[in-house]
N, C-alpha and C positions, 0 to 999 in steps of 0.2 A: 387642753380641754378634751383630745380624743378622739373615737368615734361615740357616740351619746342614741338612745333611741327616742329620747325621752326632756327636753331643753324646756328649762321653764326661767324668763329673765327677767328680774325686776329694775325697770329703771324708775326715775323719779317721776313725776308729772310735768306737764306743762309750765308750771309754775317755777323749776328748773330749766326751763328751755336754754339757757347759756352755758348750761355746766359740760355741754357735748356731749351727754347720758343718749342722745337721741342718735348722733352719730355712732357712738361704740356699740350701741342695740345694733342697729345695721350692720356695722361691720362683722360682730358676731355670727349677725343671721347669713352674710356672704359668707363665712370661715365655713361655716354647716350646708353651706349650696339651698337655701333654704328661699333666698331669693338672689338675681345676678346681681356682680359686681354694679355697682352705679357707673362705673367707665364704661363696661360692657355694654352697656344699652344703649349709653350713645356712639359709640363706636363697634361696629363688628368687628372691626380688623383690630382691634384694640389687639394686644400681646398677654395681656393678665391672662396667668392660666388658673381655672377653678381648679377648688381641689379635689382633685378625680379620688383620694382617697378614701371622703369620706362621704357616706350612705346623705343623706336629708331626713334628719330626726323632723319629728312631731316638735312643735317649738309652742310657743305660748307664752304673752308678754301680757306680763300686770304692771300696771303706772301705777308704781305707789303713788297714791291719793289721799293717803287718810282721810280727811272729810271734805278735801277739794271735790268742786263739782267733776264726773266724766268727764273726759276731754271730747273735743269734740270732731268730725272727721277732717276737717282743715287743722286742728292744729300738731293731728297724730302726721301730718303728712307735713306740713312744716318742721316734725321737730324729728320725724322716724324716715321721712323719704315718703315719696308715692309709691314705690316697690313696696311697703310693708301696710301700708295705709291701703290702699286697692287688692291686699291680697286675699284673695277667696279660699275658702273660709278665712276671715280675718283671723289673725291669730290673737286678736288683743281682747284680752278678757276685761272686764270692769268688776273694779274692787268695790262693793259694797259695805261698809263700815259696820254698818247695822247690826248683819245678816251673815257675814259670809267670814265671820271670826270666831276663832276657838281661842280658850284662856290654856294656856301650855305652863304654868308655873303662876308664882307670884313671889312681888319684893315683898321681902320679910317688913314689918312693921317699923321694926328698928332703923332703916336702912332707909323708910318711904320718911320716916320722922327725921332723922336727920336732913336728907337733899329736902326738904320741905323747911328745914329750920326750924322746928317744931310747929307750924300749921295745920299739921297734918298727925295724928297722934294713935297708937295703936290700932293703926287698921294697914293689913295687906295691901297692894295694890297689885291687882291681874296681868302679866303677862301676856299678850294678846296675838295672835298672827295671823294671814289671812286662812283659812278655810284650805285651799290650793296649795298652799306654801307647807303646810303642816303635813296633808298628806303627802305632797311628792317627796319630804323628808323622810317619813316614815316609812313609802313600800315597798312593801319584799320583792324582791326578786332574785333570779336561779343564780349567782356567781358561776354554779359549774360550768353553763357553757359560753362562758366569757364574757357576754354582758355586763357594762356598768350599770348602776344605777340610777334614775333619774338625777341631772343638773339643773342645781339651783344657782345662778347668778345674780349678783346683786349688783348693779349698777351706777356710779355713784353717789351721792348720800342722801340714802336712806337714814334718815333721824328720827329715833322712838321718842315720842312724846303722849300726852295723857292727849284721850278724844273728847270728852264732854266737858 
């Protein structure tokens, strides 16, 4: 992964709470010193060494939701830890379905008619992604003085499916 200035991670929702999406988010955010190990906190003399190598990016976590309700602050802390649930400014953004999507492509017609079985018959269907997710895909930045570019991680499954 690096050093990163810029972490942006999608895990699933709530509604995933068994798939350990909520654990690997954390873990992630300890690899970035973004919040302490979970041993560390209950232990001082713990031996886990952070990793002094790398800086503390800007991080920002989207629960894909698709049209699930927001989660709420007990279950972000059930499923992400209290270290990420208590953290000021929270990093967890909220995906609005509505509002906060841009259309990046669309299935060809052919393609929506076939996986449809033919229910569905000469029309596109949009390609959709959050608002967040498209931009930190697309921004520029300098390569020359060694900078990556913002990271997008995806957290276990994420499944595209149609919203209305």
């Amino acid at each position: 992964m690096g050093t990163r200035s810029d972490v942006l991670i999608l895990p699933p929702d709530f509604t995933r709470f068994h798939s350990q999406a909520g654990e690997i988010t954390r873990f992630i955010c300890e690899y970035y010193n973004f919040v302490p190990k979970e041993d560390d906190c209950d232990d001082e003399k713990n031996d886990r060494s952070v990793n002094e190598s790398l800086s503390c990016p800007t991080i920002q976590i989207i629960p894909a939701l698709g049209t699930h309700a927001p989660m709420t602050h007990n279950q972000i802390s059930q499923m992400f830890g209290s270290q990420l649930a208590n953290k000021t400014p929270s990093p967890f953004v909220v995906h609005n379905w509505r509002s906060d999507v841009v259309t990046i492509g669309h299935a060809p017609s052919s393609m929506v008619q076939e996986a449809t079985r033919g229910m569905v018959c000469d029309k596109e269907w949009p390609a959709q992604l959050n608002r967040l997710i498209w931009e930190k895909r697309k921004e520029l930045h300098d390569e020359s003085d060694g900078s990556l570019p913002p990271l997008v991680i995806s957290v276990g499954q994420v499944v595209p499916h149609e919203g209305e």
